[in-house]
N, C-alpha and C positions, 0 to 999 in steps of 0.2 A: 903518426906525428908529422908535421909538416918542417918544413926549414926554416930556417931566420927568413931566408929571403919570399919564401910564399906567405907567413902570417903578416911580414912588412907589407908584402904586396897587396893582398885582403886586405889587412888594417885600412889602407888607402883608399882604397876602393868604397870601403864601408861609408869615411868621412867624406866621402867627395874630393879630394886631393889627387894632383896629379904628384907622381912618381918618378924617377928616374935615376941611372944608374951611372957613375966615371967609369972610366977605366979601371980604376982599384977595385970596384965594386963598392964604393961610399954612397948611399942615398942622397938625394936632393929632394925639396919638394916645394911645391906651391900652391897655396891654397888656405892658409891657417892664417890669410890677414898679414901675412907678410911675406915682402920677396922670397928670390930663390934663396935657397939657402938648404944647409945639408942638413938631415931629417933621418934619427935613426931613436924612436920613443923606447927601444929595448936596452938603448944605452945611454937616453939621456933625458932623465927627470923632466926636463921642461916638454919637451917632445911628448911623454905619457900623458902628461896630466895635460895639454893642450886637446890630445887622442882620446880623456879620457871626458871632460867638457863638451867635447864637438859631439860627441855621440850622445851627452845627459847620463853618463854609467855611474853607478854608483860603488865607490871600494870600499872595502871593510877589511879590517886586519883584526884574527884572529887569534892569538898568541903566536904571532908574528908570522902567521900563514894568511894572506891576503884572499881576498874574495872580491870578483868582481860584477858585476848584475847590468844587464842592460833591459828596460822592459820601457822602450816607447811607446804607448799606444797607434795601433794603423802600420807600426815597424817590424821587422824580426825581433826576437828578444834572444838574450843569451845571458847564460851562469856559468864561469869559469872560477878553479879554484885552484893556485899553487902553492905547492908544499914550499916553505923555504931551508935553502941550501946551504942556510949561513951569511947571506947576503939580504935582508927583508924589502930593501928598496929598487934590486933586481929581480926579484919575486914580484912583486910588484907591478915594474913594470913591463915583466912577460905576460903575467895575468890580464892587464890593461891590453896588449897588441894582442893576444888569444880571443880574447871576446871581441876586439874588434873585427878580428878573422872570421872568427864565425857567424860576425852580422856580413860582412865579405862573403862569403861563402854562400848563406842564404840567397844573395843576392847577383847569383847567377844566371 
């Protein structure tokens, strides 16, 4: 299982976004059509679904366990699928930065 901070960093990598890190360890980014600006899709809704459009992924929620699917054609493809924890829209959108990891990750 990877970190917060390696499937952030994949994630990134996946969309073409550049990344970067404060001192606290808050993410920034640029690249999604607007300035710099802090950038963290595991914690904030607009950030997933930005994450989850730029790639074309498509989600599905299953009796509240989320699925995610990425199958671009000429692209890596990727199936990610989390259990939820009681939280469906942080289920969500860790599903959304895991498949974008793993399009990150192919893409080594």
């Amino acid at each position: 299982m990877s970190t917060d901070r390696e499937l952030l960093e994949l994630a990134a990598k996946a969309a073409g976004v550049s990344v970067w890190t404060d001192i606290d360890g808050n993410y920034y980014s640029e690249g999604f059509g607007v300035a710099e600006r802090p950038w963290n899709p595991l914690t904030d809704d607009g950030d997933a679904l930005r994450l989850a459009v730029k790639l074309h992924m498509t989600v599905r929620c299953y009796m509240g366990s989320p699925c995610v699917q990425i199958g671009v054609p000429g692209r890596p493809n990727a199936y990610v699928d989390e259990t939820d924890q009681g939280d469906p829209a942080a289920a969500t959108r860790r599903a959304i930065v895991r498949a974008a990891a793993e399009i990150g990750k192919a893409m080594r």
